[in-house]
N, C-alpha and C positions, 0 to 999 in steps of 0.2 A: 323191654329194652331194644329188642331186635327190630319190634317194630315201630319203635322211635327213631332208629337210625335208620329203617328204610324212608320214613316220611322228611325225615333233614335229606338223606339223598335227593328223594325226589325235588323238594322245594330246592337244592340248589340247583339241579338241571334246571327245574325251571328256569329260574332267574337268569340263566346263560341266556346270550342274546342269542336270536337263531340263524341258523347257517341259512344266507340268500344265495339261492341259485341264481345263475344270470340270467337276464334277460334275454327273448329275443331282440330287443333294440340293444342291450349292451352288447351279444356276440357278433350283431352287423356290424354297431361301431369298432367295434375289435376289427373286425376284419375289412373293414374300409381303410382302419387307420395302416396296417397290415400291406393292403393294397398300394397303400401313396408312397410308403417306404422303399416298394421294392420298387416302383417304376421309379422313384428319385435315385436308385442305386443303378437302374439302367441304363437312366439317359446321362450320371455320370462319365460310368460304363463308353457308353457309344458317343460321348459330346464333350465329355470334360466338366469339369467344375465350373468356368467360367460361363462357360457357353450352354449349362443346365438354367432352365427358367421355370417359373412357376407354374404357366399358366401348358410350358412343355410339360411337366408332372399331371398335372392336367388332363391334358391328351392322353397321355402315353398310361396312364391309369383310368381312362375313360368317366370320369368325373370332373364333372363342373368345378367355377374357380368358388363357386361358392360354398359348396361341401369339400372343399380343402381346407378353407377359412373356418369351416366349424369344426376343425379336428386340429388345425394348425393356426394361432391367430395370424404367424408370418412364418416368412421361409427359415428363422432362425429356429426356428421351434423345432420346424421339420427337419431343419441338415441334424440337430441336436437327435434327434430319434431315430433317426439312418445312421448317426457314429455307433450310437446306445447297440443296436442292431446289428454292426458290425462285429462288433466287440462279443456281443451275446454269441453271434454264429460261432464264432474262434471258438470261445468258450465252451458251448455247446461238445464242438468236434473232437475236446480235449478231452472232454469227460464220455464220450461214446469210447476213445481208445481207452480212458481210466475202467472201462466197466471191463474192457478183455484181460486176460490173466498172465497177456505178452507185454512187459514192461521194458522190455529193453532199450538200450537206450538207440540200437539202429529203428526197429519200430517207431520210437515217437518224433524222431528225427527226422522217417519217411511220413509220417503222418503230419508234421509240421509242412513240412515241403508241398504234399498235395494241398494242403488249404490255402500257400501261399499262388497258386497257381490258377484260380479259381475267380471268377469277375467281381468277388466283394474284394479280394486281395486290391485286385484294381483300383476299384472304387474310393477303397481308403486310401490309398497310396496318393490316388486324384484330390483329396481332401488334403492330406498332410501337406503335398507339395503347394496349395492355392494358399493354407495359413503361413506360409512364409510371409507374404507380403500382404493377409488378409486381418487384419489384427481383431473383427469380430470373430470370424470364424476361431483361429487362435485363440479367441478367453475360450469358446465351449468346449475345443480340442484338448486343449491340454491338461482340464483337469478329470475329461474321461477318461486317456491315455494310462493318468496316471493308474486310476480306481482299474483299469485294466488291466495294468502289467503287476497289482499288487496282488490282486483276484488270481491270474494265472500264476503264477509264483505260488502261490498259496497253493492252488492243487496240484501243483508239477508237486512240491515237496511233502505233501503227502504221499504221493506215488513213491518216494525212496525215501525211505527212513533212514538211510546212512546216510544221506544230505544235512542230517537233521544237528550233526557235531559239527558240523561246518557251512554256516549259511553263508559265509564270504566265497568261498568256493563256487557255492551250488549258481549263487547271486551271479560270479562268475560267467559259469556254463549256463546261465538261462541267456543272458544278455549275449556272448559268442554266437549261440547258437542265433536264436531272434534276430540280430543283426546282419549272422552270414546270410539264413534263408532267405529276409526279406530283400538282402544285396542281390543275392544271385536272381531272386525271380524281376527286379526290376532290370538287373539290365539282361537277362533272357528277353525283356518286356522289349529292350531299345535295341536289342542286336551286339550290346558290349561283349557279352562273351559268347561263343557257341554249344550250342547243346550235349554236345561229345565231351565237354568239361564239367558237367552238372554230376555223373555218377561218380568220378574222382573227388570231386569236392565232396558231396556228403559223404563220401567214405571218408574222406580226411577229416572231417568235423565229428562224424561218429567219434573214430581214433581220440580226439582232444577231448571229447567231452569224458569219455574211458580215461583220458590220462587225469580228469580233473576229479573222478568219482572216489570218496572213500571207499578203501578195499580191494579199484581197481586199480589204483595209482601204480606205475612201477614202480621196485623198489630201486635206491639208487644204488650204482655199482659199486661192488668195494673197494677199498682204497687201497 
């Protein structure tokens, strides 16, 4: 009997298909494609949206227009895998602070803040502002946006299980918060406000999002 059911074990591993390691041609294409993305996030960066071109991607990643075109059929593909990539990094930085065992809410508040300050922060920001009046750009935009603010939502409130009686709330403080940072570090970007009001603000958005948290909430005064 025993060794009936080692032989069906074995026969179903078989049967499993087998694990392909990658190739050296799939880890170059990996890292070509790797390549075009971030020099398209550069010459954003230092050009703008407008004034970013293809054949500048190009250049500025030191590859032909031709080994662009075999990784990207056009440039729609490629702004589409530099949002994708955007999105990924945030994400990324969100779950590096989820792995430390400092959840508070001034830690992710500072940890929100330094990513906003950073040349992807740019980059997309150079994207959001060009789909105003870009209306291809705008279809690829908005529905990564979305799958990104539902993604980060989703592990912010892992992070705090007392969010969890109240997602109106939490929905709340993720959107205050998201909206303050990205405000303050654009107009830090344009000169609107000066830098000597940046450590009052986060402390003041700390404060709300503490008055918005179940358990931290004040109680109201008696009457």
């Amino acid at each position: 009997m025993a060794r009936g059911s080692a032989k069906a074990g074995l026969a179903q591993r078989s049967a499993l298909p087998p694990r392909i390691a990658p190739t050296l041609k799939s880890l170059k294409s990996a890292q070509t494609r790797a390549k075009m993305i971030e020099a398209t996030i550069s010459c954003i960066v230092l050009r703008g949206y407008a004034n970013t071109t293809t054949p500048m991607v190009a250049a500025e990643a030191r590859l032909s227009r031709g080994a662009m075109l075999h990784h990207f059929e056009n440039g729609a593909g490629l702004i589409k895998a530099v949002i994708v990539e955007l999105h990924e990094e945030r994400l990324r930085a969100f779950l590096r602070e989820a792995e430390t065992d400092n959840h508070d809410t001034a830690t992710l508040v500072r940890s929100y803040w330094k990513q906003v300050q950073k040349p992807a922060f740019i980059a997309f920001h150079e994207l959001v502002m060009a789909a105003r009046s870009n209306a291809d750009l705008a279809r690829i935009l908005k529905p990564l946006q979305i799958e990104f603010r539902e993604r980060f939502n989703q592990q912010a409130v892992q992070l705090f299980p007392a969010w969890h009686a109240d997602r109106r709330g939490f929905d709340l403080a993720m959107a205050l918060s998201q909206t303050m940072l990205e405000g303050m570090a654009i107009q830090i970007l344009t000169g609107a406000i000066d830098s000597a009001m940046v450590e009052p603000l986060l402390t003041q958005l700390e404060q709300q999002i503490r008055d918005l948290t179940p358990g931290l909430r004040p109680k109201p005064a008696a009457s």
